[in-house]
C-alpha positions as CSV (number, residue, x, y, z in Angstrom):
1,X,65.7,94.5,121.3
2,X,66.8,97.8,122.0
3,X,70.0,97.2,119.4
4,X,67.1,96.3,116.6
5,X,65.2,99.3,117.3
6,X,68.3,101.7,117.3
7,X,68.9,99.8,113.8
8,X,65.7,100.9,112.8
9,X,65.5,104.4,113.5
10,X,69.0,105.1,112.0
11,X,67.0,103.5,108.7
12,X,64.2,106.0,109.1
13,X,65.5,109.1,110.2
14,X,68.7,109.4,108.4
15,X,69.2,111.5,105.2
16,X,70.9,109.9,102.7
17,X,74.0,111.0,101.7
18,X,76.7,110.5,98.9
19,X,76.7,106.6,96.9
20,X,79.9,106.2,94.4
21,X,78.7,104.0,91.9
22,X,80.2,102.9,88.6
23,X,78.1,104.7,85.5
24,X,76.4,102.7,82.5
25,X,78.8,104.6,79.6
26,X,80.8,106.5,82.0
27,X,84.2,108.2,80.7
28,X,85.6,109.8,83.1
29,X,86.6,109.0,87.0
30,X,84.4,108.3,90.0
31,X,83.6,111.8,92.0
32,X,87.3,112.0,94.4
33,X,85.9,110.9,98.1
34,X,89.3,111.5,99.3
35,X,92.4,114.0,98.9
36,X,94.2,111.2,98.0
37,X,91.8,110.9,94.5
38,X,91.7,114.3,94.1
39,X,95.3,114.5,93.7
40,X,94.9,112.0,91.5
41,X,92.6,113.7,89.2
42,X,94.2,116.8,89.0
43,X,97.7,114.8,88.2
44,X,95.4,113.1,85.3
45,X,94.1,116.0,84.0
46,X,97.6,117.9,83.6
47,X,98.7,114.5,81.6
48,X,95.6,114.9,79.6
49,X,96.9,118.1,78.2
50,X,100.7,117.0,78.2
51,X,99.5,113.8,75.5
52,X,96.9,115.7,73.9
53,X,99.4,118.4,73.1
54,X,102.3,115.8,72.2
55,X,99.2,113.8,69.7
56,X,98.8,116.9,68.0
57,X,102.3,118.0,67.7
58,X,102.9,114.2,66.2
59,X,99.6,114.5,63.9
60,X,100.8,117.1,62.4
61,X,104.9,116.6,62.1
62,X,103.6,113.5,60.1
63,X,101.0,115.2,57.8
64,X,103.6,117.6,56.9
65,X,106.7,115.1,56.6
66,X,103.6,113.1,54.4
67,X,103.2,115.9,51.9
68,X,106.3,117.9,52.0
69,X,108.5,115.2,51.4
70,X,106.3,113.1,49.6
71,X,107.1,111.2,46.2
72,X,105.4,114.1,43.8
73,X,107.1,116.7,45.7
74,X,110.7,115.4,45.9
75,X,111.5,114.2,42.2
76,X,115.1,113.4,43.5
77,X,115.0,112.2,46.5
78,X,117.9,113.5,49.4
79,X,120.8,111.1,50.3
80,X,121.1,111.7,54.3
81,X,121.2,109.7,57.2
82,X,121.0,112.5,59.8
83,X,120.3,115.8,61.5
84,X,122.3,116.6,64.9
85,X,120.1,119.0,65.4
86,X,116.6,117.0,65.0
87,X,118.4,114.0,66.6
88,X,119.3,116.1,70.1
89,X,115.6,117.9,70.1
90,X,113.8,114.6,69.8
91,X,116.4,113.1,72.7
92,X,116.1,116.3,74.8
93,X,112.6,117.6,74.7
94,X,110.6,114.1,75.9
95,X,113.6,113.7,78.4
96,X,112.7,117.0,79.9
97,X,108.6,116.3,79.7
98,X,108.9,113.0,81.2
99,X,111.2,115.0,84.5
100,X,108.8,117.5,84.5
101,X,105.7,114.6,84.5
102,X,108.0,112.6,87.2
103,X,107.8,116.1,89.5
104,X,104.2,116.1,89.1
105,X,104.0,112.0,90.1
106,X,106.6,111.3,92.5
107,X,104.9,113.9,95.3
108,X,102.0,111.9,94.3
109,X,103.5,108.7,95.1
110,X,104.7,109.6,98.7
111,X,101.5,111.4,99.8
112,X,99.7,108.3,99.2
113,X,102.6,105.4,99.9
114,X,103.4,106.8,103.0
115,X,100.9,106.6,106.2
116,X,101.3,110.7,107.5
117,X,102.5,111.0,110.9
118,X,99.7,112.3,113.0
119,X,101.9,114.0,115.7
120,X,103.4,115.9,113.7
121,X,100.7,117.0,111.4
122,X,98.5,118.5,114.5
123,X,101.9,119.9,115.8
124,X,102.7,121.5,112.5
125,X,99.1,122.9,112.4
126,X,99.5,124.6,116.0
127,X,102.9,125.8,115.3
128,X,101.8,127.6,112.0
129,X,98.8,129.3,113.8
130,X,100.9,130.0,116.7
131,X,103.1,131.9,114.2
132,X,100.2,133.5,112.5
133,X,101.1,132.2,109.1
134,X,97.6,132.1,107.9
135,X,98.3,131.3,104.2
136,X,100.8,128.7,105.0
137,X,98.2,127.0,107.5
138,X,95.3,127.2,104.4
139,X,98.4,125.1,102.1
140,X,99.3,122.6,104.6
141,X,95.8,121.8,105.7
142,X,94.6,121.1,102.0
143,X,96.4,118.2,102.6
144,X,96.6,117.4,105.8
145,X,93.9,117.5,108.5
146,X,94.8,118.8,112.4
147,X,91.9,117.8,113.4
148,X,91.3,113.9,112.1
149,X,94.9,113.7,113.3
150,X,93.9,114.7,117.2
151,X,91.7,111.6,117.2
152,X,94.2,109.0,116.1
153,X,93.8,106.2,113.4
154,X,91.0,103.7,112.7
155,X,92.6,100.8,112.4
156,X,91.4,98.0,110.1
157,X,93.3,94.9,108.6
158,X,91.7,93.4,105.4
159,X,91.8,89.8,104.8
160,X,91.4,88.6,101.4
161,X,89.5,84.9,100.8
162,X,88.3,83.0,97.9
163,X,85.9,84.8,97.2
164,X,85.3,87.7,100.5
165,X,86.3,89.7,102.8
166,X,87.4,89.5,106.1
167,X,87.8,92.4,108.7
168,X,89.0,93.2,111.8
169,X,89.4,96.3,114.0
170,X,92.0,95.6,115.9
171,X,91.6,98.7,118.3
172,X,87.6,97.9,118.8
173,X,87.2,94.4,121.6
174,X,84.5,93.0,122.7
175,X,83.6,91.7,126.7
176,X,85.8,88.7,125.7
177,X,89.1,90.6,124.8
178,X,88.4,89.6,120.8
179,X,88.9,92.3,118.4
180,X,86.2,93.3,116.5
181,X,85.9,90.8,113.2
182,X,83.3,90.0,110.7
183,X,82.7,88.4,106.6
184,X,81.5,90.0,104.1
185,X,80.3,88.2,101.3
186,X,78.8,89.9,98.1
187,X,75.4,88.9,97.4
188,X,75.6,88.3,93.5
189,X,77.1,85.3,92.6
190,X,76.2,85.5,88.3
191,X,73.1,82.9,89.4
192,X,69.4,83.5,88.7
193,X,68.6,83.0,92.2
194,X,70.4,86.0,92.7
195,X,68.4,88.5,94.6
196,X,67.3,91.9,92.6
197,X,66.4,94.0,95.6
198,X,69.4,94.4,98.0
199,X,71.7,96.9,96.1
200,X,74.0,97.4,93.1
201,X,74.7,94.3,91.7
202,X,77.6,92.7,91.9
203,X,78.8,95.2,94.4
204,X,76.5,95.0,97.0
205,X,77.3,92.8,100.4
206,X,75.6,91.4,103.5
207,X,78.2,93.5,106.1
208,X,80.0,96.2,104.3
209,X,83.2,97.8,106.0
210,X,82.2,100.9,107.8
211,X,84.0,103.5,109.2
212,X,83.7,107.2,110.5
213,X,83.4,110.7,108.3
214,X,86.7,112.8,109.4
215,X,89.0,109.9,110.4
216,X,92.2,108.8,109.1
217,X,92.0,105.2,108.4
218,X,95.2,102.7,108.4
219,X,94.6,99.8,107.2
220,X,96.4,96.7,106.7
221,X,96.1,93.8,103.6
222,X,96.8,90.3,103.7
223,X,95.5,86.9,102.4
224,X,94.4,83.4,103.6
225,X,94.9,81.7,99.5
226,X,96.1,83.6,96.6
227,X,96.7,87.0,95.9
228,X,94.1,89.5,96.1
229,X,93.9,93.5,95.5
230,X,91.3,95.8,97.8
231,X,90.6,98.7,95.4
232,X,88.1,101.5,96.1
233,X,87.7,103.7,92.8
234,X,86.5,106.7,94.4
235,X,89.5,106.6,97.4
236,X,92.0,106.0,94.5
237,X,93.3,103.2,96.5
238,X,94.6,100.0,95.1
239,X,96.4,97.6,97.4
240,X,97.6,93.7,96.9
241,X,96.6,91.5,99.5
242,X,99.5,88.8,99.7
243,X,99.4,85.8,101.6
244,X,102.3,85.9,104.4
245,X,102.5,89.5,104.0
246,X,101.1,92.6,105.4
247,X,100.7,95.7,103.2
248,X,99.7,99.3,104.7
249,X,97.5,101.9,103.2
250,X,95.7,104.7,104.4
251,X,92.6,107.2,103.3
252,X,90.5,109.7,105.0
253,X,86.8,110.0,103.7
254,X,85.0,113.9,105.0
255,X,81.8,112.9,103.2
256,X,79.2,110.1,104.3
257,X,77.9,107.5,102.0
258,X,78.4,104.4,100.1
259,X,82.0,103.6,98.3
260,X,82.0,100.4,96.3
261,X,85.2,98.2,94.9
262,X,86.3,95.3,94.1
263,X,88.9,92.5,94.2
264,X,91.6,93.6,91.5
265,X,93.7,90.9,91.1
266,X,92.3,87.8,89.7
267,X,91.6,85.2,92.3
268,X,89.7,82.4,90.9
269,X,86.8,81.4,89.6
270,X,84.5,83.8,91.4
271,X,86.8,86.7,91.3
272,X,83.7,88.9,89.9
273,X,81.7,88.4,92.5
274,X,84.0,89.7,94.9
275,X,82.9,92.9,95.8
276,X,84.1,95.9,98.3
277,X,81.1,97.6,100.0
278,X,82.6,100.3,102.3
279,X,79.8,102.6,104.3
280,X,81.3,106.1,105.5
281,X,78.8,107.3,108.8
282,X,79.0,110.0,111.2
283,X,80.9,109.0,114.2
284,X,77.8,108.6,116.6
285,X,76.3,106.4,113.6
286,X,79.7,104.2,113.7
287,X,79.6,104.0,117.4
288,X,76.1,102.8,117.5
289,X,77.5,100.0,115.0
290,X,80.1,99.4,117.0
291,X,77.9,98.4,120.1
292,X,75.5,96.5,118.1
293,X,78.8,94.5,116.7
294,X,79.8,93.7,119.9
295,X,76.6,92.0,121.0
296,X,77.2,89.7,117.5
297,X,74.2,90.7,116.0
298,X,75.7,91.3,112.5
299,X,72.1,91.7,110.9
300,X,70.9,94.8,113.2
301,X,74.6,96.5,112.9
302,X,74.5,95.7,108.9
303,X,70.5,97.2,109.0
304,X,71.7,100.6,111.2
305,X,74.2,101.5,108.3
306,X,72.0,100.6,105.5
307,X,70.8,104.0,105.9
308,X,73.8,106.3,105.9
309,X,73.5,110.3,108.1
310,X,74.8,112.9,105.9
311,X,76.9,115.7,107.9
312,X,75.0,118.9,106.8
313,X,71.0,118.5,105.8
314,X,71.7,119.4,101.7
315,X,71.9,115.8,100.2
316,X,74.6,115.5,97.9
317,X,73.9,112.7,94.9
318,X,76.4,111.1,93.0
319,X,77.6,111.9,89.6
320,X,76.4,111.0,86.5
321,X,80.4,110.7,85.2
């Protein structure tokens, strides 16, 4: 009783807080709910101007190659087979964008590919503000965080089934020893009994994922069947789930609200009504989950997330991207 009542307040007394949703006619990306996407975005945005630049360039080379050396304008045609000159510019120049785009990516790659070493981040931190390099501090801590680090990993492994989700926190027992494990199952399955009332469609499920604002999370991918990807647009994550293998990923999430995604690797026949529901709370709003998941009443933990606390009282809506 008390657990259902806890679940209840947290519905009426939290503000909401930030929801990433996909957009009817959206162009552009999901809002970046991580460093890890925000990264991302600004990489995409410099390649936007690279090709943009290089499709103009090209638009016009042939406009100019169409008229200048067109039939009407050339009588008597040339008799050459080629330019050294032309031939080592066109070599040279995309060699030297694509090294310059590959200095961009590659720092790209490793931040995300490779889980950061907490230690050392919060000793870096302390070492640079021991040293009073205030500006250095400010860089580093744009992408790494001292003080998520200090509180260790939230560990999570991912399970991939035809057609849901499994989860487990395998730092988080119960009074058996068990670690802490659940389904989650969409709740659109392309039927008309489909209910109309309980979320996004297609995206919503019966026990999301949920984890705390401010906390690195490593987590783990796997399958029971086929291949399956867990993909979160607005973490820019994107990870295969293989059967017999374990893959590692990692985010961190400062803002609270709801994340959707989706299996991304096709799985079968119900591989659209897969869906990823991932609810980012306040750390005193995931340990009150946490106690109401150990009792096994999945309903009254789902119910005290549905709501989700923001951090600061200004609600923050998503975007209309």
């Amino acid at each position: 009783m008390r657990h259902l009542t806890a679940a209840l307040s947290a519905c009426l007394f939290a503000a909401p807080a930030w929801a990433a949703l996909p957009e009817d006619g959206g162009i552009n990306f999901q809002p970046a709910a991580t460093r890890i996407a925000e990264r991302v975005h600004e990489f995409h945005n410099v390649l936007l101007w690279i090709i943009t630049l290089i499709t103009a360039l090209v638009t016009v080379l042939l406009v100019w190659v169409m008229i200048r050396y067109s039939k009407a304008a050339n009588k008597t045609p040339r008799k050459f087979s080629h330019n050294t000159t032309v031939e080592v510019i066109w070599t040279v120049v995309p060699a030297l964008i694509l090294v310059g785009i590959a200095s961009l990516s590659f720092p790209n790659l490793y931040y995300q590919n490779v889980t950061p070493n907490l230690g050392q981040i919060a000793a870096t931190s302390k070492a640079l503000l021991a040293e009073g390099k205030t500006a250095e501090h400010l860089a580093y801590t744009r992408n790494h965080f001292p003080d998520a680090a200090e509180k260790g990993f939230v560990n999570v492994k991912i399970q991939g089934n035809q057609w849901n989700w499994t989860y487990t926190y395998m730092d988080i027992q119960d009074e058996t020893g068990s670690a802490l494990e659940f389904v989650s199952n969409g709740l659109h399955k392309g039927r008309p009994t489909d209910p109309v009332d309980v979320g996004p469609r297609n995206l919503a499920t019966d026990y999301p994922m949920v984890i705390p604002a401010g906390r690195y999370i490593r987590y783990y991918t796997a399958a029971a069947d086929v291949i399956h990807a867990f993909a979160v647009p607005a973490f820019a994550i994107k990870t295969d789930a293989i059967p017999g293998r374990l893959n590692e990923g990692w985010f961190l999430v400062d803002e609270p609200g709801v994340y959707y995604g989706q299996c991304s690797e096709i799985c079968g026949i119900d591989h659209a009504f897969m869906p990823i529901e991932v609810r980012v709370v306040t750390q005193a709003q995931f340990d009150r989950w946490v106690d109401i998941m150990k009792t096994g009443d999945f309903d009254a933990a789902a119910a005290s997330v549905r709501e989700v606390a923001a951090l600061e009282t200004d609600t923050q809506l998503a975007s209309t991207n």
